[in-house]
NUKEVO-635700 format. One record per residue: residue number from 0; residue in one letter; chain; x, y, z of N, C-alpha, C, CB in turn. Coordinates in pm, whole numbers. Glycine has a CB too. Layout:
NUKEVO-635700
ROBA num residu chaine    n_u    n_v    n_w   ca_u   ca_v   ca_w    c_u    c_v    c_w   cb_u   cb_v   cb_w
ROBA NUM      A      A      X      Y      Z      X      Y      Z      X      Y      Z      X      Y      Z
...
This chain:
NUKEVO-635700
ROBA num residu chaine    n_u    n_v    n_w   ca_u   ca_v   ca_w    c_u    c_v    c_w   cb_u   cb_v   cb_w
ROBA   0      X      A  -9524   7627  12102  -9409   7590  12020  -9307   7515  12105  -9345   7715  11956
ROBA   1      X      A  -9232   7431  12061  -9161   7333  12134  -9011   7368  12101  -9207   7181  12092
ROBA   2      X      A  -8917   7385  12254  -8845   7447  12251  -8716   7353  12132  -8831   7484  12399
ROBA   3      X      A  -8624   7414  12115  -8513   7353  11970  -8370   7383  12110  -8503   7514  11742
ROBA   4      X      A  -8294   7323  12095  -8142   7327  12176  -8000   7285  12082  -8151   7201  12312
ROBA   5      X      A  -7909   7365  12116  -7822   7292  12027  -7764   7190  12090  -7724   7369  11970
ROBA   6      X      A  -7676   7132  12013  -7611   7000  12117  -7462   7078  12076  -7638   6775  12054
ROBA   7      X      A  -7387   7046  12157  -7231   7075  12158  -7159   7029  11969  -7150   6943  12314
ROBA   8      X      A  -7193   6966  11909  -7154   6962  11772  -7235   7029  11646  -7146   6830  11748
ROBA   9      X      A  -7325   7160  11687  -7381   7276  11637  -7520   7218  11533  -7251   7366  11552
ROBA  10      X      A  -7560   7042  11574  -7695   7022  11546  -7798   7069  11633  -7713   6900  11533
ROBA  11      X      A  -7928   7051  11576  -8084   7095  11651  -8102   6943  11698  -8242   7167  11525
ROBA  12      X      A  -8194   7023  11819  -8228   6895  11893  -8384   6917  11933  -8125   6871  12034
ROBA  13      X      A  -8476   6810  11926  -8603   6911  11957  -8726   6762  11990  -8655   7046  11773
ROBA  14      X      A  -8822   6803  12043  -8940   6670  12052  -9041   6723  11949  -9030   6641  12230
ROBA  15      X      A  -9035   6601  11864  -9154   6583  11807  -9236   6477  11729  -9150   6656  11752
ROBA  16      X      A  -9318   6463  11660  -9390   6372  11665  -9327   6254  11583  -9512   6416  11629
ROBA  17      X      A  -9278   6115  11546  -9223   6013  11487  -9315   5937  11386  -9175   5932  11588
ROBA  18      X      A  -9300   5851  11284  -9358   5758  11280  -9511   5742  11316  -9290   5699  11335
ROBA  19      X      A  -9620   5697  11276  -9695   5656  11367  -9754   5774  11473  -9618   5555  11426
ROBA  20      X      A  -9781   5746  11603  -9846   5804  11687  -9750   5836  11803  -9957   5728  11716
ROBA  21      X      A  -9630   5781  11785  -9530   5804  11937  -9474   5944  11863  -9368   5648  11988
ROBA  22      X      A  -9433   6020  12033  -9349   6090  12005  -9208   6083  12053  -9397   6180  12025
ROBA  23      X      A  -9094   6158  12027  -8979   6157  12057  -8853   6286  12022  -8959   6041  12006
ROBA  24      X      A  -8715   6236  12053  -8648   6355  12057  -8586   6346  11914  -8545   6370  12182
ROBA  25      X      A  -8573   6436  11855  -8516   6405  11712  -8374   6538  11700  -8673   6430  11569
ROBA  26      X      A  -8322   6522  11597  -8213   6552  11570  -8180   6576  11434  -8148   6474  11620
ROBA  27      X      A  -8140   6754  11417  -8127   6806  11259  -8040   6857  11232  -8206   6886  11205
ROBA  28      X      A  -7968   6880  11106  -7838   6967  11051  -7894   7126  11115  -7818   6961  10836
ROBA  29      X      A  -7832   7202  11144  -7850   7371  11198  -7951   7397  11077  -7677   7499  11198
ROBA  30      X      A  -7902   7368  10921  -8026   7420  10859  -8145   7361  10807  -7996   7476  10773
ROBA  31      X      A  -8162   7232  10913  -8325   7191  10952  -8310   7051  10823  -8487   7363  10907
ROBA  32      X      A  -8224   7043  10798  -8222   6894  10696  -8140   6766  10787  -8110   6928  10517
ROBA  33      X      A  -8186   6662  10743  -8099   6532  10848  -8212   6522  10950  -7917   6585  10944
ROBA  34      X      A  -8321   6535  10956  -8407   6500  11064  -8386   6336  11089  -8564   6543  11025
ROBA  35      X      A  -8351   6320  11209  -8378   6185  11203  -8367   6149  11414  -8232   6094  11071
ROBA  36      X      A  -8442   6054  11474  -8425   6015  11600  -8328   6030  11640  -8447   5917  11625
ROBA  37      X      A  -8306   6101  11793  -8178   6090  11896  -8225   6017  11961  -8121   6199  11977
ROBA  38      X      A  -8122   5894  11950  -8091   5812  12079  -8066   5810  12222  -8019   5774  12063
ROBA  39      X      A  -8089   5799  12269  -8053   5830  12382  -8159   5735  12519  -8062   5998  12373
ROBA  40      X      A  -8065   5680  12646  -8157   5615  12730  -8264   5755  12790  -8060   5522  12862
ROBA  41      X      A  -8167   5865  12811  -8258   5937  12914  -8392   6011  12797  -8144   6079  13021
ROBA  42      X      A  -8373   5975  12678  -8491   6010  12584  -8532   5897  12537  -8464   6099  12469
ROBA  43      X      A  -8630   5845  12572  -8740   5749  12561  -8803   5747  12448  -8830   5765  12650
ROBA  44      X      A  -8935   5688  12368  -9018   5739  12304  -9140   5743  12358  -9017   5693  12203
ROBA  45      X      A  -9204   5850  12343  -9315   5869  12460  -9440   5865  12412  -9308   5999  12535
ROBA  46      X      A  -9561   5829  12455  -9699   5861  12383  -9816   5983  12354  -9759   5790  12434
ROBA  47      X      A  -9693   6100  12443  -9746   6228  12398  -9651   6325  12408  -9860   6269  12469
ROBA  48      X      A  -9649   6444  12332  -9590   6528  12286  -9505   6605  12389  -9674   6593  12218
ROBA  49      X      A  -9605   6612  12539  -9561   6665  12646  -9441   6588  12769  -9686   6693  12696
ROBA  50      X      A  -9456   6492  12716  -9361   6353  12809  -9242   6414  12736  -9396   6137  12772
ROBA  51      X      A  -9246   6400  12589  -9123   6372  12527  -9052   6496  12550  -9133   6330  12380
ROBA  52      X      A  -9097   6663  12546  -9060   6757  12575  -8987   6788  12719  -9152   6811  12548
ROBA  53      X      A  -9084   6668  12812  -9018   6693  12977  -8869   6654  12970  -9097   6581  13111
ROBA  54      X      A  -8909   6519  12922  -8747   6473  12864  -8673   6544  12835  -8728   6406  12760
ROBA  55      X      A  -8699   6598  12712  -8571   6685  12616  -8526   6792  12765  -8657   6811  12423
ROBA  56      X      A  -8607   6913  12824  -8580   6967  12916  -8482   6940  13012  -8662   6975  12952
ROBA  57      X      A  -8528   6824  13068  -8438   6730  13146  -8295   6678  13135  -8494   6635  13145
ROBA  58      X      A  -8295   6668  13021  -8169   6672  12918  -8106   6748  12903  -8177   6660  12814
ROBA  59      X      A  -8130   6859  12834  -8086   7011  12799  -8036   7053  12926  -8210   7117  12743
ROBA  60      X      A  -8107   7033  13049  -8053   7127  13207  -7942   7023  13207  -8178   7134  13391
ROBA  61      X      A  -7934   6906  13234  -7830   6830  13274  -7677   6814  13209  -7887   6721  13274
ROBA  62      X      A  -7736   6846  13069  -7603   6850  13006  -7550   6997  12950  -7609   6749  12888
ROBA  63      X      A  -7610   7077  13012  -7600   7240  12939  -7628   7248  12830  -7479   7310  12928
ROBA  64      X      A  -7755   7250  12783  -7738   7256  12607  -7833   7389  12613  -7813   7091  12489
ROBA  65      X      A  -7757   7472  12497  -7804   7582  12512  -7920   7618  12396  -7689   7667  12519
ROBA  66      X      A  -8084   7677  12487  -8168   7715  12373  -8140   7760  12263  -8235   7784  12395
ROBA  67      X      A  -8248   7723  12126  -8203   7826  12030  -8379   7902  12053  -8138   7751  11837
């Protein structure tokens, strides 16, 4: 299961699959509606599920975002 984080304005933040075959970091209302891509340079779109997750990680430590 792929970890979910909040971001400091009490949305979900999480990697998963996009469009097509890429994956990436996406971004939801707390009660899982509003799915839609986070932007971001240090979140890429990646070609597997596990890139895009290193990312989000990478992210989450750097900016304190706390698991849900």
């Amino acid at each position: 299961m792929v970890k979910k984080y909040f971001l400091p304005d009490g949305r979900m933040i999480y990697a998963d699959q996009g469009l097509g075959q890429n994956y990436m970091t996406m971004v939801s209302k707390p009660n899982g509606s509003g799915r839609k891509r986070y932007i971001s340079k240090e979140l890429p779109v990646r070609a597997t599920l596990q890139a895009a997750v290193n990312d989000l990680e990478q992210y989450s430590a750097k900016h304190g975002l706390r698991a849900i």
